[in-house]
C-alpha positions as CSV (number, residue, x, y, z in Angstrom):
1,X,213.3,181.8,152.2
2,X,214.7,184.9,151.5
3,X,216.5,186.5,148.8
4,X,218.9,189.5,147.7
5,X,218.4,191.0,144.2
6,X,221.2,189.2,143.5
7,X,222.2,185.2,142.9
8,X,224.4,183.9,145.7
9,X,227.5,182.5,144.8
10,X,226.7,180.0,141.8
11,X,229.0,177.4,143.5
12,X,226.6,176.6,146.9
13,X,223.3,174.7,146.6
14,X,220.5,177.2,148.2
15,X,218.9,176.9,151.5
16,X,216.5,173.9,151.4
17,X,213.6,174.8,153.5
18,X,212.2,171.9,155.9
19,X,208.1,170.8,156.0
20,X,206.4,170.6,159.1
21,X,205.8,166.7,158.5
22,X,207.9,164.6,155.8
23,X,206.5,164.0,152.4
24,X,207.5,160.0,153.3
25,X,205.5,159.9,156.5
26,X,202.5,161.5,155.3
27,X,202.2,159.3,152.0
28,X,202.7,156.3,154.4
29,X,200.0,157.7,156.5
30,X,197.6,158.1,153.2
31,X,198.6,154.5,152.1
32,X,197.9,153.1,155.4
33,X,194.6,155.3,155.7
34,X,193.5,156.7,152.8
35,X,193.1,159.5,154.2
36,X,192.4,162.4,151.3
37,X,194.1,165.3,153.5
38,X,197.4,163.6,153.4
39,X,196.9,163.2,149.3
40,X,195.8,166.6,149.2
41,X,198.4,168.4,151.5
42,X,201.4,166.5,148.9
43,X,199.4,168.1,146.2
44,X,199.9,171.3,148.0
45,X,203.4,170.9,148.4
46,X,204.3,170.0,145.5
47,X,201.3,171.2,142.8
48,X,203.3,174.4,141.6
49,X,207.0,173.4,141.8
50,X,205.8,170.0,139.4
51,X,204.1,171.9,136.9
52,X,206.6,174.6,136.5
53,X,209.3,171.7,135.9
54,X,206.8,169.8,133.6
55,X,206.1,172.6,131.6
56,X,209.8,173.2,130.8
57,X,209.5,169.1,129.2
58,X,206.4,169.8,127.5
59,X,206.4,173.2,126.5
60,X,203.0,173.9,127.4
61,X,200.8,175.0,130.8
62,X,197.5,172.9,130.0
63,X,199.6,169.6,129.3
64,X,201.5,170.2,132.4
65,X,199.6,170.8,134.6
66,X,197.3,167.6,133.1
67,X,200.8,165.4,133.6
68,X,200.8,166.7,136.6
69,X,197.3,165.5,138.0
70,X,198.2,161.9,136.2
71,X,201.1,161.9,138.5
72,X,199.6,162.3,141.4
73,X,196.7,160.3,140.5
74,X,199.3,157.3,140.2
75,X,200.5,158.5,143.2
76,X,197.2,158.0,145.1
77,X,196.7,155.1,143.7
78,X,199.7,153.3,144.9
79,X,200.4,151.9,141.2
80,X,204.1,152.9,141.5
81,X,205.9,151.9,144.8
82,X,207.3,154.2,146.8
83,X,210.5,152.3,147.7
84,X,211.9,154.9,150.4
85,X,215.3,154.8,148.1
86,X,215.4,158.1,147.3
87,X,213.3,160.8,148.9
88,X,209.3,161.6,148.3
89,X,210.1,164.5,145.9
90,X,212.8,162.8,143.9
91,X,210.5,159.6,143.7
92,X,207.3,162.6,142.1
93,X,209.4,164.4,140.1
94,X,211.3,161.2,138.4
95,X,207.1,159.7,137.8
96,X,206.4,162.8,136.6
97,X,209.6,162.8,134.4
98,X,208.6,159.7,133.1
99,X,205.1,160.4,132.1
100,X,205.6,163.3,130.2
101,X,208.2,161.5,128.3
102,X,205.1,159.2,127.0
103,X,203.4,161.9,126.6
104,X,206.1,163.3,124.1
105,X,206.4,160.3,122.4
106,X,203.2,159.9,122.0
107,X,202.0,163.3,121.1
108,X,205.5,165.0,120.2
109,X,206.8,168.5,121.9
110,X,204.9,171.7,121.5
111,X,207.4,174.1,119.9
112,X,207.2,178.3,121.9
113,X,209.2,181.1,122.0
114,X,210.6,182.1,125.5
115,X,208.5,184.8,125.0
116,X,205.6,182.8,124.4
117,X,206.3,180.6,127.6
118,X,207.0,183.6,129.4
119,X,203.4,184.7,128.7
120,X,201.9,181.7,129.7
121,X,203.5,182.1,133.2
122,X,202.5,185.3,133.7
123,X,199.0,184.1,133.4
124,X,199.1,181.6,136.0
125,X,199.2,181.7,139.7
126,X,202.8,180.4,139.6
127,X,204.7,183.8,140.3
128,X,202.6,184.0,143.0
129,X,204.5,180.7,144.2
130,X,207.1,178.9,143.1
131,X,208.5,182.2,141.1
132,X,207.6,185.0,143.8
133,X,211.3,185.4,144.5
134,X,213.0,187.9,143.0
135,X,216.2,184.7,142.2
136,X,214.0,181.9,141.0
137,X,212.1,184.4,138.7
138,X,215.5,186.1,136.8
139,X,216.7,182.5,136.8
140,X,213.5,181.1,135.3
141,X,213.5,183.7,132.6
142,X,216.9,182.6,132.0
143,X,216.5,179.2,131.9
144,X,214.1,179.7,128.7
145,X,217.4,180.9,126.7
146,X,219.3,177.5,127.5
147,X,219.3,174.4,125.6
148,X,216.4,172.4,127.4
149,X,218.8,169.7,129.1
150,X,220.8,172.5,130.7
151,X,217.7,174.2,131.8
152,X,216.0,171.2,133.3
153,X,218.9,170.5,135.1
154,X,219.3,173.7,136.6
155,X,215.8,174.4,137.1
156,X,216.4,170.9,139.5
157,X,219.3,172.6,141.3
158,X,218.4,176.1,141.5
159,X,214.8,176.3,141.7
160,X,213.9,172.9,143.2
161,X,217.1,173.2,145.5
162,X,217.9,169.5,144.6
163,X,221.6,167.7,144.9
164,X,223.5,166.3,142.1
165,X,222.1,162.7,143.1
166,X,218.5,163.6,143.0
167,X,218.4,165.3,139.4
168,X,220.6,162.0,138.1
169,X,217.9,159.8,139.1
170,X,215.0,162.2,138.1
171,X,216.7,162.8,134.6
172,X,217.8,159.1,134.2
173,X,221.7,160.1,134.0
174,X,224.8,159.2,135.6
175,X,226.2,161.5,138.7
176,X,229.2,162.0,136.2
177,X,226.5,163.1,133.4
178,X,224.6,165.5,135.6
179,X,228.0,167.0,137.3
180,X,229.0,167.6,133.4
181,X,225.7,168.8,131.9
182,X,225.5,171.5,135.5
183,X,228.7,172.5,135.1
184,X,228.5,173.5,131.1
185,X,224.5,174.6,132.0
186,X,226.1,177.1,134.9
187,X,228.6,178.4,132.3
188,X,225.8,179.1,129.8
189,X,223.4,180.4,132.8
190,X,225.8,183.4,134.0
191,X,226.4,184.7,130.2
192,X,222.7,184.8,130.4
193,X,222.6,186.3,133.2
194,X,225.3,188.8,132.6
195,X,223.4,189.6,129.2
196,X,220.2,190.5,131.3
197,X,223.1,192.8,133.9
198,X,222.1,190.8,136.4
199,X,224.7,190.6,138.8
200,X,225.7,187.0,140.4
């Protein structure tokens, strides 16, 4: 998927890129056959784009990307039915959601600069990935200026390319909740943005 310089119109949900084979039939083939390629092409998928959202919850790389092996270890293990209500990646993200709010409760939240959470992006492979366009990466680095339940919100939506539907029942809110906290998050986002003189 391919990028200008600049954010497309704020108002229209980005081009949602297709996989060869659905997340749903794949992990119905691995539950039927447990066969490791299947678990391991979902990990694939989905490794980078899960810890970049987990690390926005938990404030730091090493936890998330631990959260995120848990989650996909309860994935593998079939402990949490996949119910085929919602779609494979809303079903991950919402486990994953959900486990690193234990985690905070149990351990409380790492508190870092955007600075300091920049730095620890830079370190990792995830530029290469999830951040590699030119968008997602001035977004991102926005993002870290926003009150965390507008960035997680619109990390969902921008980054993730997820509908209003999806993020309520990853998040736990109400449509009317997530329409709200999206709207007043994309008001915030473009002063951001426009701070940084990058045009939208």
């Amino acid at each position: 998927m391919e990028y200008d310089n600049q954010i497309c119109d704020m108002n229209v949900l980005p081009i949602k890129t297709k996989n060869l084979v659905a997340d749903e039939e794949v992990y119905e083939h691995y539950l039927k056959s447990k066969d490791e390629a299947d678990i391991r092409s979902l990990l694939e998928r989905y490794r980078e784009s899960l810890t970049l959202f987990l690390f926005g919850l938990v404030n730091n790389l090493e936890d998330a990307e631990d959260i995120m092996m848990e989650t996909f270890a309860l994935v593998a293990l079939g402990k949490t039915p996949f119910l085929g209500i919602s779609s494979f990646k809303t079903w991950l993200f919402g486990i994953a959601r959900n486990k690193a709010k234990m985690f905070i409760r149990k351990y409380g939240k790492e508190v870092e600069t955007a600075s300091q959470r920049k730095d620890d992006i830079n370190v990792t492979c995830l530029e290469d990935g999830i951040l590699s366009q030119e968008r997602n990466r001035v977004i991102y680095e926005a993002l870290n200026s926003l009150r965390p339940d507008y960035a997680n919100v619109l990390y969902l939506y921008y980054i993730e390319n997820m509908k209003h539907e999806s993020i309520a029942k990853i998040l736990g809110k109400t449509k009317k909740q997530t329409y709200d906290i999206l709207y007043e998050g994309r008001n915030a986002l473009k002063h951001v943005l426009e701070g940084m003189d990058y045009e939208f």
